[in-house]
C-alpha positions as CSV (number, residue, x, y, z in Angstrom):
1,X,57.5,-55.5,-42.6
2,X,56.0,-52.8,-44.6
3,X,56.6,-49.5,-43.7
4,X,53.8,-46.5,-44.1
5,X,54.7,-42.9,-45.3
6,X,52.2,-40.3,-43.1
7,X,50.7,-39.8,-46.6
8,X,49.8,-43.4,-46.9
9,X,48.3,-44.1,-43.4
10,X,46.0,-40.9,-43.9
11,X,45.1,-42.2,-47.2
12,X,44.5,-45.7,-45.6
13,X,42.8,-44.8,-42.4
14,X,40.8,-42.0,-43.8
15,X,42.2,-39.2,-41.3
16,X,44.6,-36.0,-42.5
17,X,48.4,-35.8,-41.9
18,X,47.7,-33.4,-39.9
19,X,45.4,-35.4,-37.6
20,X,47.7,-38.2,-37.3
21,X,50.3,-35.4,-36.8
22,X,48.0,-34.5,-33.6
23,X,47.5,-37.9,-32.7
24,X,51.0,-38.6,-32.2
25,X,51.6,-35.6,-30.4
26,X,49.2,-36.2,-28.0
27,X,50.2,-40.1,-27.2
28,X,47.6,-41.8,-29.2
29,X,49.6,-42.6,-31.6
30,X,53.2,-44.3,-31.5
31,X,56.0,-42.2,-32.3
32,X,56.9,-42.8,-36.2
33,X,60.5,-44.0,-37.4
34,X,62.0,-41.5,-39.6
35,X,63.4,-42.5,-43.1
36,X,66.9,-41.9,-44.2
37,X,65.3,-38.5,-45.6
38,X,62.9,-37.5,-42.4
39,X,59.7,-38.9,-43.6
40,X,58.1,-40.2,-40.4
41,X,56.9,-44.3,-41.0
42,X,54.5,-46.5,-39.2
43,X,54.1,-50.0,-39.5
44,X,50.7,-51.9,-40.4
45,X,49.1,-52.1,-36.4
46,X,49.1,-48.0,-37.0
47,X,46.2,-48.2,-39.6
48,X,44.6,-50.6,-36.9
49,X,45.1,-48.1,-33.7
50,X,43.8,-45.1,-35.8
51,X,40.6,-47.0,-36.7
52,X,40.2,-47.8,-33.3
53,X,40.6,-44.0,-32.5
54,X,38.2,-43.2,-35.5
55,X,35.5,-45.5,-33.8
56,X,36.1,-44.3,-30.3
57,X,35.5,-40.9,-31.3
58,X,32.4,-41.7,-33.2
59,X,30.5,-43.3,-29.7
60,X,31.6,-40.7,-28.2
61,X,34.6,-41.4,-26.4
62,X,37.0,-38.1,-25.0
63,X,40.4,-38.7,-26.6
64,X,41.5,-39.4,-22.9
65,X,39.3,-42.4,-22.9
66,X,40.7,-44.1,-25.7
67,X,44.0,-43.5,-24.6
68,X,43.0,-45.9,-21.6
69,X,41.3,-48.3,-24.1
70,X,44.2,-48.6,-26.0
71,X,46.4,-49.1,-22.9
72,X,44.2,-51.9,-21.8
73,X,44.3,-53.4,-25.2
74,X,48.4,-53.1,-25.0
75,X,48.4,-55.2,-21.6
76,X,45.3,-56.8,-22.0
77,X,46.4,-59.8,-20.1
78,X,46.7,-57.5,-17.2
79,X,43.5,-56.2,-17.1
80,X,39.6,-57.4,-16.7
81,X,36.8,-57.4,-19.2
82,X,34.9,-55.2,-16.0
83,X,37.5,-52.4,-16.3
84,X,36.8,-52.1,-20.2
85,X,32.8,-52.3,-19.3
86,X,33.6,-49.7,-16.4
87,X,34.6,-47.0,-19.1
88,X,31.6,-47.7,-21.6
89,X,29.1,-47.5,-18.4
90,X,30.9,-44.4,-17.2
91,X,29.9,-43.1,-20.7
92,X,26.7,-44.0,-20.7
93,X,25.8,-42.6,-17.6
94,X,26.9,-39.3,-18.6
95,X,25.1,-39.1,-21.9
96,X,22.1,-40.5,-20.4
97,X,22.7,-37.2,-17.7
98,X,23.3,-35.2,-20.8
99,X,20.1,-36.6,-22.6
100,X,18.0,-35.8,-19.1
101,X,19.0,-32.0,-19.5
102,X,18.6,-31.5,-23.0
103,X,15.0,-33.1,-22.2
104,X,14.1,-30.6,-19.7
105,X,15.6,-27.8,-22.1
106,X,13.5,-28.8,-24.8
107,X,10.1,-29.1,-23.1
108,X,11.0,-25.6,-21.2
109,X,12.0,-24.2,-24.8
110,X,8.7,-25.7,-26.6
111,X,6.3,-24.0,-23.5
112,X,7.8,-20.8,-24.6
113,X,7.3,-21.4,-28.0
114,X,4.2,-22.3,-27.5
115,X,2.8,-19.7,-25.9
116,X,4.3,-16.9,-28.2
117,X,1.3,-16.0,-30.6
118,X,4.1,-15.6,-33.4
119,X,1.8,-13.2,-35.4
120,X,3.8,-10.9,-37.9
121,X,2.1,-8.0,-37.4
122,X,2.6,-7.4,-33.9
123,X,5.5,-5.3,-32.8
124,X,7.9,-8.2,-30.1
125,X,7.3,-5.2,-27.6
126,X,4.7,-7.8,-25.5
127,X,5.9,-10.6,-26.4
128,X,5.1,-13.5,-24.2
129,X,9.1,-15.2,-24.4
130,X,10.7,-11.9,-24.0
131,X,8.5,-11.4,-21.0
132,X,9.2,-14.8,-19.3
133,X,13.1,-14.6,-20.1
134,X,13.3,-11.3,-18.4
135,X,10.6,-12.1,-15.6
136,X,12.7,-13.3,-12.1
């Protein structure tokens, strides 16, 4: 089996040394052999598991979260198709909460907006935003 220098996994899976670095620290990523001279190596299903990092990440996905992914996918005989669908959902309840409250932010934002006259020429001394933030 081909071993993989740090350097070559980062160039592989598109990430820094120093990210894989953190990704081992943190348990994500197996703990590398060391050559004869120090030089921490991985085997192939590294480039695999940081891919599958990469993509958790971009959905969203704490680094917590793919930890237990990447458990699941370990023991997967031990495990349900429900528990993997459990995480997701969990997910997309929370950016769906998130989504709600950036909605209400925005239409409370564009009302003040809105009523601001914006003119250049007047001093900000009346303006309608100030006003509103500092009104109770």
């Amino acid at each position: 089996m081909k071993m993989l220098q740090i350097g070559q996994l980062a160039k592989r899976s598109g990430v820094s040394g120093d990210t894989l670095r953190f990704y081992e620290k943190v348990g994500l990523l197996q703990p590398a052999a060391r050559s004869e001279s120090g030089y921490r190596l991985y085997d192939e299903d590294a480039v695999s598991r940081v891919h599958f990092i990469i993509k958790g990440k971009r959905i969203g996905l704490t680094l917590e979260e793919i930890q237990e992914l990447l458990e699941i996918r370990v023991e997967a005989t031990q495990h349900s198709c429900a528990e993997v669908k459990g995480i997701t959902q969990k997910k997309l309840d929370e950016l769906d909460e998130k989504i709600a409250e950036l909605t209400e932010i925005r239409a409370a934002l564009k009302k003040l907006n809105d009523a601001c006259c914006g003119h250049v020429d007047d001093d900000a001394s009346h303006c309608s935003i100030l006003e509103a933030l500092a009104s109770e």
